[in-house]
N, C-alpha and C positions, 0 to 999 in steps of 0.2 A: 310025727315031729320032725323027721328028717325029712319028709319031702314040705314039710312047711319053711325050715332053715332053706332049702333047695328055693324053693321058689322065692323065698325073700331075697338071696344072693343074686338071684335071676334077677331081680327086678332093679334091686342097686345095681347090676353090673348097665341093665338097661338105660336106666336115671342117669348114672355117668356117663356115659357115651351121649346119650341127647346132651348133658350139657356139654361136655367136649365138643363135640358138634356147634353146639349154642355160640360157641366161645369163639369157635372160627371163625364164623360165620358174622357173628359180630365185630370181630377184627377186620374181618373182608369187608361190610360195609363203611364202617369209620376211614380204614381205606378209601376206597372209592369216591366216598365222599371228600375229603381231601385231594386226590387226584382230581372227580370233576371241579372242584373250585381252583384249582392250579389251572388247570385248561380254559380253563372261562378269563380266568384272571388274564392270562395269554393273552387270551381272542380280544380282551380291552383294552390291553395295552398295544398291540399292533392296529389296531383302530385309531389311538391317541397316535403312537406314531406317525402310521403317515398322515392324520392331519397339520400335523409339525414340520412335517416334511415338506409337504405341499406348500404351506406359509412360506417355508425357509428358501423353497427353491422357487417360488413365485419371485422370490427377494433379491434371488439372484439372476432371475430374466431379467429382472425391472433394474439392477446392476449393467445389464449390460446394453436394455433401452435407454436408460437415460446416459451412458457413455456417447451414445449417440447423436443426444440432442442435439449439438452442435452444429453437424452436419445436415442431420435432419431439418435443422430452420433453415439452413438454405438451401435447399433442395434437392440436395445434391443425391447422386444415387447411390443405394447401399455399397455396391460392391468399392465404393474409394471410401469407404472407411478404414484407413487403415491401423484403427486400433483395436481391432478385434482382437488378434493374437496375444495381446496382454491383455485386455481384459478375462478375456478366457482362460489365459493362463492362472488368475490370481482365483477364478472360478474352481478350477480343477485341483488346484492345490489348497484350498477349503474342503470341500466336498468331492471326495474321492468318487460316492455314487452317482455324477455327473460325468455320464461316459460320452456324450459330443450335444454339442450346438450349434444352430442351422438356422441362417438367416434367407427366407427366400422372397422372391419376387411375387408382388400381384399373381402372376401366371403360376406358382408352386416352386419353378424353379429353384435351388438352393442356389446362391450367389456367395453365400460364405459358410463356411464351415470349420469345426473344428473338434477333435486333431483332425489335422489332415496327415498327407501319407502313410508311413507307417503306422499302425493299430488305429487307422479310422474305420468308420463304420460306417457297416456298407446299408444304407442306406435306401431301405424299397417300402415302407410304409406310405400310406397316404400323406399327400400335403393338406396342412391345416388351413381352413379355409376360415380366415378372419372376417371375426364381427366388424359394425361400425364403430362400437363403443372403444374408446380409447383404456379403458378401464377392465374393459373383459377378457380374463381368464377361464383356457379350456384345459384340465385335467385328463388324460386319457390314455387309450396302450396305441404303441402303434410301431411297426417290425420288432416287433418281441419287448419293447422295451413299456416305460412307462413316458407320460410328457408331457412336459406344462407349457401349452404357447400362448402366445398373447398378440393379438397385432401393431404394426408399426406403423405413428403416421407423421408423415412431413407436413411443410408448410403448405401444400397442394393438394394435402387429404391422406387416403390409406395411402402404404409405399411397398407395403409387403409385412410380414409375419416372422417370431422369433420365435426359435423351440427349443426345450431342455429337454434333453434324451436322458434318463436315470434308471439303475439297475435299484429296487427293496431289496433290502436284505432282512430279510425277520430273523435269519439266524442272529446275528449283529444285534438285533433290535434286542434280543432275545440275553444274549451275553453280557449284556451291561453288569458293571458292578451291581445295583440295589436286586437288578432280577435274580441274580447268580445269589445273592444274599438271602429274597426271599425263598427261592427254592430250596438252599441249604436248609432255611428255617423248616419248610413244612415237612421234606425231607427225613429230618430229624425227628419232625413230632409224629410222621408214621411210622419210623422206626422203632419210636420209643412207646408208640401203642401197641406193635407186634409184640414187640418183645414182653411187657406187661398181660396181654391178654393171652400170649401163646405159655411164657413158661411164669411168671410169678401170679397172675389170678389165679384164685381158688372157687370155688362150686359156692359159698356163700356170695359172691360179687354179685351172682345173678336172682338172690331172692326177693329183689323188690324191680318192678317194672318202673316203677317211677324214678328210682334210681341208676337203670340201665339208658331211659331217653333224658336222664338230666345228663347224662357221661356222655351221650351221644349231642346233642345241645351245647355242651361246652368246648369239646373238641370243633365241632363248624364252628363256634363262635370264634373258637382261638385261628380258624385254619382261614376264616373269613378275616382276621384281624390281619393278619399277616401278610394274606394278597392285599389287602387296602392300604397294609402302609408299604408293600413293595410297591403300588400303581403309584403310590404320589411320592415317593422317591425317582422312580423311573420319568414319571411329569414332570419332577423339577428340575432331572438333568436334561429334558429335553425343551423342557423352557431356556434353560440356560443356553445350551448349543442354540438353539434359534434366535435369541434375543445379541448373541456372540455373530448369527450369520449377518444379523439386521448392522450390527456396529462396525461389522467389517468392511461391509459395504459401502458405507457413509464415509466413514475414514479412509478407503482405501481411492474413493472417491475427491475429497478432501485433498487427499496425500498427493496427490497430482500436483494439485495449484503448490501445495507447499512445497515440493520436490523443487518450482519453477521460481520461488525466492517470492511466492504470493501469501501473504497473511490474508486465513480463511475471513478475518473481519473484514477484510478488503474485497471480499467479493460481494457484488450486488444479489439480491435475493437470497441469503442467504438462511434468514428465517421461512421461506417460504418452501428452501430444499430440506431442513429439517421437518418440515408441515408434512411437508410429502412424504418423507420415509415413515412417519408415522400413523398416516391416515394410508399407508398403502397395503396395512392388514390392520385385522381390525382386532387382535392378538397383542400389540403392541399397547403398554401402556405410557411408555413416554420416552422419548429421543432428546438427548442433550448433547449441545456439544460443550466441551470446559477448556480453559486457558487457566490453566494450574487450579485453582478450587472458584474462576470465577464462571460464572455463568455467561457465554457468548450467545447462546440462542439453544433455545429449548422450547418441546413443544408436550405438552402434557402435564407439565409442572406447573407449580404456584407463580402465577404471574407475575407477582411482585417479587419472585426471589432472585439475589442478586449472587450468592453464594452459595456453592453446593455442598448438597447433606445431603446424605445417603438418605432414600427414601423406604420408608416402613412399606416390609409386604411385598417387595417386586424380587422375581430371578433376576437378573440380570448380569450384564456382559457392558465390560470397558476395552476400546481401543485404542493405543496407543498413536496419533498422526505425529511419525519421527522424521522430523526436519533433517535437511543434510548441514545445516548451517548451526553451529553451537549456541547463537547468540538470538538464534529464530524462535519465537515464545512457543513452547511444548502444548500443544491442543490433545485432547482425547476425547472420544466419542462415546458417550454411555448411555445403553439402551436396556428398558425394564419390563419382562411382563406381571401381570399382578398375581397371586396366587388365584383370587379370583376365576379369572380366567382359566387357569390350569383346573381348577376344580369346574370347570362349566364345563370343557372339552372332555374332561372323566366322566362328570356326570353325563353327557349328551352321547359318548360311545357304551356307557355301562347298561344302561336300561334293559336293554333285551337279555345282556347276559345277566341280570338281576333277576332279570323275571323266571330266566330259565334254572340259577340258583336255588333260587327259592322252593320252586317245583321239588328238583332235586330234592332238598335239603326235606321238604311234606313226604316226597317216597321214601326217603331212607328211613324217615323217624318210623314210619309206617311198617316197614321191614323189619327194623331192629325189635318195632313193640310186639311184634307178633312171634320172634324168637321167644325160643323150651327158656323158661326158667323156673328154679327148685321155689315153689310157694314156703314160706313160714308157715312154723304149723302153728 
């Protein structure tokens, strides 16, 4: 009798320990799973970035291509531009990750640069060798940095090439308000399954399997909920910053003629400059410019409207063109992307890390259903 009591003890103390064990081990997977989806979420949203980014700072070559035009129709040569240094200026104090820009000659030569002197950059990558197309953009790394050039042509043809040198920051990318937010979320919810599965579950939790991959099933589903509404939180503030670079652009463009005692209705082509900022990504869903709530020239909008009304569905960004003269009629530049759009650019970086989710998400169930659990008797 005593060595039956004996080996019954034995075998509970057995039974306990596998599921102790059971318990860890299932906390460590629910874990894991939670962290791979935090990491993947990352790896999607740095993808979304710098496509954003690229848009934005394409936006701001083509800021300081068409500063140009001027000169460029008559044929003059780059280096007597001499408004570079403001417009670069109004570049770099936009986008701080714009660390110099390099205007060089048919031959590679740089002819203009900037900063110059102090904290410029020294400057030994290859020179970009421009397409014929007036339209093409090249994305790529070159002396440590990253760069978006494009070529430059006068009334004579090519004339030379424009570059943005830019530092990513994924840390930055990464710090945003909604990312910091969802992390806290998921954070939280693996804290609050440790805590649960290490000291308040009991040895009954684990007597049905179907009930251990439903707990498992619902925590991905919540820890997948989470990264999907931090990705399109994080999309929409980078719809906004970019649809805010496109408006800055225009207006600060704009702001020129107005600084000079010019009403922008006064200037010739003027719907065909808004055409262009719009059609110059394909991100943008519509460019307006306003004279207090009227419509001066807009492109993407209802053709017939003469009055502005905020449009359903777009991020968007308003800038102010402030006149130096009180009595000069107040213009703002307002640019919109659609949500649409934000969700194509999620969808078209998320796939792969979907696919790799998924995986994930079929081994873990696999793992967890093959965890000690105490059978009902």
């Amino acid at each position: 009798m005593a060595s039956d009591l004996a080996t019954t003890e034995l075998e509970m103390d057995a039974d306990g320990s596998a599921l102790a064990a059971a318990r860890i081990r299932t906390v460590l997977a629910f874990a894991v799973t939670l962290l791979a989806i935090l990491v993947l979420g990352a790896l999607v949203w740095l993808q979304v970035a710098a496509r954003f980014d690229t848009a934005r700072l394409r936006t701001e070559a083509e800021t300081v291509r068409n500063a140009m035009s001027g000169m460029l129709s008559m044929g003059l040569p780059l280096e007597d531009f001499i408004g570079f240094p403001a417009v670069s200026a109004r570049i770099f104090q936009v986008n701080p990750s714009v660390r110099a820009i390099v205007v060089r000659e048919p031959g590679g030569r740089p002819v203009l640069s900037s900063p110059v002197g102090n904290g410029a950059i020294d400057w030994t990558g290859p020179a970009f060798v421009p397409p014929v197309e007036l339209d093409s953009v090249v994305v790529d790394r070159a002396g440590g940095y990253a760069r978006v050039a494009m070529p430059i042509f006068n009334r004579f043809g090519p004339a030379g090439s424009l570059e943005l040198l830019f530092e990513r920051d994924p840390i930055r990318d990464l710090a945003r308000n909604a990312a910091l937010a969802g992390l806290a979320a998921i954070t939280l919810l693996t804290i609050g399954l440790v805590v649960h599965g290490l000291a308040i579950a009991n040895p009954e939790f684990f007597q049905s399997r179907r009930d251990l991959i439903g707990t498992y099933a619902t925590i991905s589903a919540l820890g997948l909920a989470l990264a999907a509404s931090t990705l399109a939180g994080l999309a929409a503030e980078q719809a906004e910053e970019t649809a805010g670079a496109y408006a800055y652009s225009l207006g600060a463009r704009l702001g020129e003629a107005v600084a000079l005692g010019i009403s922008p209705d006064g200037l010739s082509g003027l719907d065909d400059v808004v055409k262009e900022y719009r059609d110059s990504n394909q991100i943008i869903g519509y460019v307006a410019l306003l004279e207090g709530n009227r419509i001066a020239a807009a492109s993407g909008l209802d053709a017939g409207a003469r009055r502005w009304q905020h449009p359903d569905g777009y991020f968007d960004a308003i800038y102010e063109v402030r006149p130096r003269r009180l009595y000069t009629p107040q213009y703002r530049v307002a640019v919109g992307i659609h949500w649409r759009v934000v969700l194509r650019e999620l969808g078209g970086a998320a796939i792969a890390p979907t696919g790799v989710a998924i995986l994930l998400l079929l081994l873990g169930a696999f793992v967890v259903s093959r965890l000690r659990v105490q059978e009902q008797a």
